[in-house]
C-alpha positions in Angstrom: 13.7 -7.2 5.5 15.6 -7.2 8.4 17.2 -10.2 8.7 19.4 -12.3 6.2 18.1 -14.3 3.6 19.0 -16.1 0.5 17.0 -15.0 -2.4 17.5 -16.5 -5.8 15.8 -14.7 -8.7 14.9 -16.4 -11.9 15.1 -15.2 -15.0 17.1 -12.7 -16.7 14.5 -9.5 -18.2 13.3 -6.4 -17.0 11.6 -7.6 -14.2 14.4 -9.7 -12.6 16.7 -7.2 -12.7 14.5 -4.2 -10.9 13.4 -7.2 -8.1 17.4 -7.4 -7.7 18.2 -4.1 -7.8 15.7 -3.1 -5.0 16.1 -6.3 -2.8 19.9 -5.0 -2.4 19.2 -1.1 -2.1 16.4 -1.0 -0.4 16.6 -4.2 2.0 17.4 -3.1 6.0 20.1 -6.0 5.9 21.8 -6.8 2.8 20.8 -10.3 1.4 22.4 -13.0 -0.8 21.3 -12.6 -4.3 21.4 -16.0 -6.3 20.4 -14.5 -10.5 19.5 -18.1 -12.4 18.8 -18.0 -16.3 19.2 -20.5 -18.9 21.7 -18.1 -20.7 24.2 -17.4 -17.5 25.6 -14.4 -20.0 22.2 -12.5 -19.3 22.3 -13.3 -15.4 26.4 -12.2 -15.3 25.4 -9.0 -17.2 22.5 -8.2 -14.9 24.6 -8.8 -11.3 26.8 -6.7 -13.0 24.4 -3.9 -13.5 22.9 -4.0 -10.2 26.4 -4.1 -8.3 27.2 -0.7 -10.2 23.8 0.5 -9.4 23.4 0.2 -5.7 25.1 2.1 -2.7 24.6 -0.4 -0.6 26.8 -3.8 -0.1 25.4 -7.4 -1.5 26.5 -10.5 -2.6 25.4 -11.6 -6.0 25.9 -14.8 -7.3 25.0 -16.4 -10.9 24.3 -19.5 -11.9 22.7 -21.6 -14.9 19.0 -22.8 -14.6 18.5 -25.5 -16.4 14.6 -26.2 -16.3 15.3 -30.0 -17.6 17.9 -30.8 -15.8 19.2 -30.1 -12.7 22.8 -30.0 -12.1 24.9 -30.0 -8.8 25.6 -26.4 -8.6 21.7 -26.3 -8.6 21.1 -28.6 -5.9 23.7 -26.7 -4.0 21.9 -23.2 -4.5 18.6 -24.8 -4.1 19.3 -26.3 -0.7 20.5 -23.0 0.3 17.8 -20.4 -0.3 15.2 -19.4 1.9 13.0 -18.3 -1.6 12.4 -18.5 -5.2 11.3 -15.0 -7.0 10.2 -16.8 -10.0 10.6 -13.8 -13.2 10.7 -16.2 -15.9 7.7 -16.6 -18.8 4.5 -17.7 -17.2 5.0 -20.8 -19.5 7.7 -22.1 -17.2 6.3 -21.3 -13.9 4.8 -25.1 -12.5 8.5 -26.0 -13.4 10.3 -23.1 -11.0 7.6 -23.4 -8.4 8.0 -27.7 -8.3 12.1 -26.9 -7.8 10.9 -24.8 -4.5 8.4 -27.7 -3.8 10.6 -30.2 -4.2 14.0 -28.1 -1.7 11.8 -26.8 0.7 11.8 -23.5 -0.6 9.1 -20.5 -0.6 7.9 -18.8 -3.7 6.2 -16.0 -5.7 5.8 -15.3 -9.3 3.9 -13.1 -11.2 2.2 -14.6 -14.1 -1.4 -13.7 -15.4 -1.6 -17.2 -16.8 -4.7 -19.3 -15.5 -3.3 -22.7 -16.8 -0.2 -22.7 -15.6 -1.9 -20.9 -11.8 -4.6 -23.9 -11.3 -1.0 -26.1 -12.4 1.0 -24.5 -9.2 -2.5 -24.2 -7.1 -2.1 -28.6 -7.1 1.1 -28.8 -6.9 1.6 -26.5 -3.9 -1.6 -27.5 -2.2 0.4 -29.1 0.4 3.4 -27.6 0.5 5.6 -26.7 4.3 6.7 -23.7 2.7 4.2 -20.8 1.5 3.6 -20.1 -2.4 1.9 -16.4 -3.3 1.1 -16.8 -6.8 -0.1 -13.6 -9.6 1.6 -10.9 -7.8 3.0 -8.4 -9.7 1.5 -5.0 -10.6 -2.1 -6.7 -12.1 -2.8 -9.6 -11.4 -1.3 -8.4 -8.0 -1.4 -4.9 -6.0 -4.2 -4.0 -7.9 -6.4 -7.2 -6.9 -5.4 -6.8 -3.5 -5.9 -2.5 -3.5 -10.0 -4.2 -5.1 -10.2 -6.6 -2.0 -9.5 -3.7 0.5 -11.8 -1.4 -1.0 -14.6 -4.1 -0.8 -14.2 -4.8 3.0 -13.9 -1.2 3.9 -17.5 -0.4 1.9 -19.2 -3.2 3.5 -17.3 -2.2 7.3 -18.3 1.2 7.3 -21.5 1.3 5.6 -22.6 -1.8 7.2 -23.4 -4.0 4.7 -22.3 -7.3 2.8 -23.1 -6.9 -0.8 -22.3 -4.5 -3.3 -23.3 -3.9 -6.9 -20.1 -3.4 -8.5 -16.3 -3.6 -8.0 -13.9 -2.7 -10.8 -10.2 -2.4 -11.0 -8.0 -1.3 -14.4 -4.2 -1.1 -14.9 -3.2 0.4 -17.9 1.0 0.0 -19.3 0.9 2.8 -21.1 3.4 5.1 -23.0 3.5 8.9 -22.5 2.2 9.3 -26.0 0.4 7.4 -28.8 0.2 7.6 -32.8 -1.8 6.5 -35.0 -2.6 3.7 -36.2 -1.8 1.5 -33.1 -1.7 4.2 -30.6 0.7 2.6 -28.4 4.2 1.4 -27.4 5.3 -2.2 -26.3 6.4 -1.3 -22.4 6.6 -5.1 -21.4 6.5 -8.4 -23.0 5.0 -8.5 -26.3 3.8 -12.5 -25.8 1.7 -11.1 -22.5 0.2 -8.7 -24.1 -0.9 -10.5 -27.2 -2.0 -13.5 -24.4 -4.3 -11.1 -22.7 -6.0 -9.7 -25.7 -6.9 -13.3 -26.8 -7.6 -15.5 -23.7 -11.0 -15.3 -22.3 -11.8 -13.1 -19.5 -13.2 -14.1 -15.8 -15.7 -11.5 -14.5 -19.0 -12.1 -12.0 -22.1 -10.8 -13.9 -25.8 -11.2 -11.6 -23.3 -12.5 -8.7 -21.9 -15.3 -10.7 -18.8 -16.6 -12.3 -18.8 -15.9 -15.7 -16.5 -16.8 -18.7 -16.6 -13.8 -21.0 -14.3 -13.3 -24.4 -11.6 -11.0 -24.3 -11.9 -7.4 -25.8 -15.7 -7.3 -25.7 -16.6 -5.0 -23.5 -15.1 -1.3 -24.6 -15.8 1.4 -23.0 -14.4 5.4 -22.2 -13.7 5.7 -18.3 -11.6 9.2 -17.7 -9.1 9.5 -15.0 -7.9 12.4 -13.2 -9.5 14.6 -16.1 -7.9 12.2 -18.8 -10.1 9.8 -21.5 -8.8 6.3 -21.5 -10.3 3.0 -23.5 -10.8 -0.1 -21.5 -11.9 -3.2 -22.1 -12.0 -7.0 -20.2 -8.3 -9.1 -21.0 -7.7 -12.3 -19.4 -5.5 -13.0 -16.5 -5.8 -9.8 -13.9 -8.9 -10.7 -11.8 -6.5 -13.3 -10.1 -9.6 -15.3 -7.6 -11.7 -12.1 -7.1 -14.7 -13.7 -9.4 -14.5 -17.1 -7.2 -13.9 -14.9 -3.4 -16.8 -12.5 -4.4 -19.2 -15.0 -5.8 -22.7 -13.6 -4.5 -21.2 -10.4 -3.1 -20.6 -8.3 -6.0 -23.6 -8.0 -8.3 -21.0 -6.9 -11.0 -16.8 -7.8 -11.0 -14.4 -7.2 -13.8 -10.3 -6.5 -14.4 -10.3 -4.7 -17.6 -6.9 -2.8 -19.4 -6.3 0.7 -19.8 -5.5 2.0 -23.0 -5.1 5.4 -25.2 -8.0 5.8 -27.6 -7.9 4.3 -30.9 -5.5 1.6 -29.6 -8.3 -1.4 -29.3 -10.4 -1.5 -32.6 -6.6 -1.2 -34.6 -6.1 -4.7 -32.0 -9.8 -6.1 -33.0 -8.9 -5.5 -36.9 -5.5 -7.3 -36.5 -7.4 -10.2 -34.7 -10.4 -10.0 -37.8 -6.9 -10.0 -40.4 -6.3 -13.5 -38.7 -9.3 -14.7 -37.5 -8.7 -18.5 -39.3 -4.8 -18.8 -38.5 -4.5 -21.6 -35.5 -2.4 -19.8 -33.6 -3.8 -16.6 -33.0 -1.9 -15.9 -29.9 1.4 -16.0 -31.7 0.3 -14.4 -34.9 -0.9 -11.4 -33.4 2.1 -10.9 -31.5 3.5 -10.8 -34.8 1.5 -8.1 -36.5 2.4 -6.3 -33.3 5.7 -6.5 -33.3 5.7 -5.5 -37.3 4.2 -2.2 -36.3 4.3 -0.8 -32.9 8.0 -0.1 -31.3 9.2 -0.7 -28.1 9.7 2.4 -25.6 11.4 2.9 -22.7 9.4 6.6 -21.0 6.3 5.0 -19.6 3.8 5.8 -17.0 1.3 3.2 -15.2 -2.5 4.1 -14.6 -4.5 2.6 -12.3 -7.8 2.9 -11.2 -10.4 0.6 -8.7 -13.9 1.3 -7.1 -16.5 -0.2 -5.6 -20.3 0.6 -6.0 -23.1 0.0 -3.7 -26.0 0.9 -1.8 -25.3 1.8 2.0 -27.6 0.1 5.0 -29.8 3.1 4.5 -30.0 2.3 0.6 -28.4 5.5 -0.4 -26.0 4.6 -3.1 -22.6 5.1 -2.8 -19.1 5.0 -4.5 -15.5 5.0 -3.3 -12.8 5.4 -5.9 -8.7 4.8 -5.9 -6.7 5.8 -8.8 -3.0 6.8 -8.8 -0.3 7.7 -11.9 3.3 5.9 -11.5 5.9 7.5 -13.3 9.8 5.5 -13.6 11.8 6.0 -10.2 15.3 5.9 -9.6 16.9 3.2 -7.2 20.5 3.4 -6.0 22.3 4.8 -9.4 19.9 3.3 -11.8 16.4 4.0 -12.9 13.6 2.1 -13.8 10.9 2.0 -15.7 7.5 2.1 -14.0 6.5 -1.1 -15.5 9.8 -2.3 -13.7 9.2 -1.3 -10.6 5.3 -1.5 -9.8 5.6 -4.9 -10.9 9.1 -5.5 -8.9 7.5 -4.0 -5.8 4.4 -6.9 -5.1 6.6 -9.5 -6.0 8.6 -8.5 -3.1 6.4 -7.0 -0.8 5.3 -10.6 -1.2 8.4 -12.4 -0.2 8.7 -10.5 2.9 5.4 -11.6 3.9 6.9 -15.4 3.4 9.8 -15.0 5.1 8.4 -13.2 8.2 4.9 -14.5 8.5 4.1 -18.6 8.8 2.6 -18.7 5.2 2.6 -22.1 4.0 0.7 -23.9 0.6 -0.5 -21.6 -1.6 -1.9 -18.0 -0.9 -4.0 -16.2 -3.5 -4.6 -12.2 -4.0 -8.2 -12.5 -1.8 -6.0 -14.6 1.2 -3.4 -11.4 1.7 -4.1 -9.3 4.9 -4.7 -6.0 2.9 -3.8 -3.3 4.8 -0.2 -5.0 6.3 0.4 -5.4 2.4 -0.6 -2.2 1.1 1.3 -0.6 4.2 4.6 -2.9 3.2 7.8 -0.9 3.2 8.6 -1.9 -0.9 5.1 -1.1 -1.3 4.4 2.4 0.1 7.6 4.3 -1.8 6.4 3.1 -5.0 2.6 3.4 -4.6 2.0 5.8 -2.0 -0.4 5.2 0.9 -4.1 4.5 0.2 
């Protein structure tokens, strides 16, 4: 970014502090950061931890976000920011995006939750300022890597339908023992959310509603054998945009072998408890630690015939491993989902975005060339 902008960040996690840390190392002018979070401890603590980690100068202020009610030092922080980076729980979301509604702010979040997106989608519809919504790592880059691989296929091989396009994102740890075979890397809630909600996919060129976890299969990658299977949340509005283009469209998770029928028997274990969501998380949390070495896997293609019907593939798949930033490092969790988020904001505060912009609506190619988004992900 090259000019000065008031950014507040809400929330207090993982994510919140990696978008912090990179907005003030890696910015070409130094902005104002504004960290909100119901606990201001957690906010304090993270401003403190960015401050030592970067080499560059910023201004970091803290304040307490109150989601119920909004107090004077609120209105005052409100009125000042050019954005809202919205890092909270995807619960929360239509609350943090009617505050940058409702002071003329822009904003981006990143949460995989349907519900509370079609909430924000209303609200915003008519909004001055611009609203990107689901970008992070997936829903996110990963949609938007899908959408460019699409309209290069059809470009240069002339035509406007294709038979498939896939696109996985796996959160993975470096290693995996039985009997889960795997390590929480992010929030525990998301991942139990995903496993349960239903999935959105396009089967025979139509919009389809399918449940979540019933389509495993073995896909290697770069000589490696990973489990996928369909989750809910990370298509984003590929299955509405591609309606009768793609004979075949799905998001499904990467994960190590074994890893998803130890998930399908915790999910049998509790099949009649009302909320399933919450107990699984649980049984999770009982039995698989959390772990900070991670690595990030992600893979899209796009199948299809060419206009002389010889059938064709194009493929994309790249391994993140954590990066360092200033004096700290992160996780790559942390940072290919801090990254979009962003890349994202930039786009809002240098483009005229306004109302609300989905993953199918963003230019690919100025996105996926975006100076957050290239040192992290490489050029396509």
């Amino acid at each position: 970014m090259n000019k000065h902008y008031k950014i507040i960040i809400a929330g207090a996690g993982g994510i919140a502090e990696a978008v912090g840390l990179i907005l003030a190392e890696w910015c070409e002018v130094s902005p104002t950061l504004f960290i909100g979070n119901r606990t201001i401890s957690k906010a304090q603590k993270i401003a403190k931890w960015i401050k030592e980690g970067t080499t560059q100068p910023c201004t970091i202020n803290t304040f307490h976000l109150d989601t119920e009610d909004i107090s004077a030092e609120m209105e005052d922080i409100f009125h000042q920011a050019d954005i809202l980076l919205d890092c909270l729980p995807g619960t929360l979301a239509p609350k943090i995006a009617a505050f940058a509604k409702d002071y003329n702010m822009h904003y981006a979040n990143l949460t995989e939750y349907v519900d509370e997106t079609n909430k924000i989608i209303s609200l915003a519809k008519d909004a001055k300022t611009g609203f990107i919504l689901q970008t992070g790592l997936a829903p996110g880059y990963i949609n938007i890597l899908a959408n460019k691989l699409f309209k290069d296929f059809c470009n240069d091989f002339e035509v406007n339908k294709v038979n498939s396009l896939v696109f996985k994102v796996g959160a993975l740890t470096n290693h995996a023992v039985a009997p889960h075979y795997y390590g929480f890397t992010w929030s525990p809630v998301g991942v139990a959310t995903e496993y349960i909600k239903n999935a959105v996919v396009v089967r025979d060129y139509k919009r389809t509603i399918l449940p979540s976890l019933s389509e495993k299969a073995t896909i290697i990658i770069d000589g490696i054998a990973y489990e996928e299977d369909l989750t809910s949340g990370g298509a984003a509005d590929l299955p509405d945009v591609f309606v009768g283009k793609v004979r075949s469209l799905d998001y499904k998770t990467l994960r190590h072998p074994g890893h998803y029928d130890w998930v399908q028997r915790q999910i049998n274990h509790n099949d009649n408890t009302k909320d399933i969501i919450r107990a699984l998380q649980q049984e999770m949390e009982k039995q698989i630690p959390h772990i900070e070495d991670d690595q990030i896997i992600l893979y899209a293609a796009v199948e299809g015939k060419d206009s002389k019907d010889v059938l064709r593939r194009r493929e994309v798949s790249k391994k993140i491993s954590p990066n360092k930033v200033g004096q700290h490092y992160l996780r790559a969790i942390q940072i290919t989902t801090a990254v979009p988020l962003i890349q994202s904001a930039q786009l809002l505060l240098e483009e005229s975005y306004t109302g609300v912009i989905l993953q199918s609506q963003i230019e690919p190619d100025k996105f996926l060339e975006g100076s957050f988004i290239v040192p992290v992900y490489g050029k396509i």
